[in-house]
N, C-alpha and C positions, 0 to 999 in steps of 0.2 A: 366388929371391925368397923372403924368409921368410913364414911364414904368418902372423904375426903385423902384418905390415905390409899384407897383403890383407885380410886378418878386417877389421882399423882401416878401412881406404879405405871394406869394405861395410856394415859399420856405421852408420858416418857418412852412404853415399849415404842408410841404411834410415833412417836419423834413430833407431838404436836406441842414443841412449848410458847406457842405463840397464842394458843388458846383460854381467853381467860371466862374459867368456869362462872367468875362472879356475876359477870352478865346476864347469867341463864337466870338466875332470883329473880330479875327485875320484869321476865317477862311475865304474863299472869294466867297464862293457859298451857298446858302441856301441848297441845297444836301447833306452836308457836316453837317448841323446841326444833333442834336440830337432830336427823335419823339418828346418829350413834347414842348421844346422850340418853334419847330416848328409851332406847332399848336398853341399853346398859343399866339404868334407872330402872327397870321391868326387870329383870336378870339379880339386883342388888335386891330388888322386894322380894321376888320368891326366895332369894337366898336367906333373907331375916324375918320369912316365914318358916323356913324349914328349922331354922335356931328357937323361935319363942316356940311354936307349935307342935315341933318334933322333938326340940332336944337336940338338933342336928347341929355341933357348928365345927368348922374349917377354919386355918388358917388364910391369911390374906394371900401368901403365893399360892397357897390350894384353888382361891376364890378366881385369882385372876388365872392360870393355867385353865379353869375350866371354863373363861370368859373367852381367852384367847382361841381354844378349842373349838366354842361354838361360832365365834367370828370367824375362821376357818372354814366351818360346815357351811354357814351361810355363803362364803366367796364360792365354795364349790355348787353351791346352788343357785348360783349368778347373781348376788347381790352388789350390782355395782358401787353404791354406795358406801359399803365396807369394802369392799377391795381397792376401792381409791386409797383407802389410809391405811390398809395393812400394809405391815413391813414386809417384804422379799427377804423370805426366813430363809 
């Protein structure tokens, strides 16, 4: 699944269309990113480790319901910075 069609899907749950991913290229160190990307970017790796290495692969609404999911667990465990941009489901 490209990443580029995941980024879009959580975007748009996050109501963030003002954000443009293009930016993040030009920076030169992952330190430099912003918390979500971040992580989300960690979350897309072990997902396309589980696909070349296991054999494992999901659907894109599979991929994001289990992104969503864990952004969730994170707000309940007090992550300010995700809960700023999730939606009031």
């Amino acid at each position: 699944m490209p990443l580029h069609q995941v980024w879009s899907t959580l975007k748009n749950w996050l109501g963030l269309y003002d954000v443009d991913t293009t930016l993040w290229q030009q920076l030169r160190n992952v330190k430099e990113w912003p918390p979500l990307p971040c992580w989300f970017c960690g979350r897309f790796g072990r997902n396309e480790n589980s696909r070349v290495f296991r054999n494992q692969s999901i659907t894109l609404i599979m991929f994001v319901d289990k992104i969503k999911d864990e952004m969730a667990m994170w707000c309940l465990a007090g992550a300010k910075a995700i809960s700023n941009v999730m939606p009031k489901e």
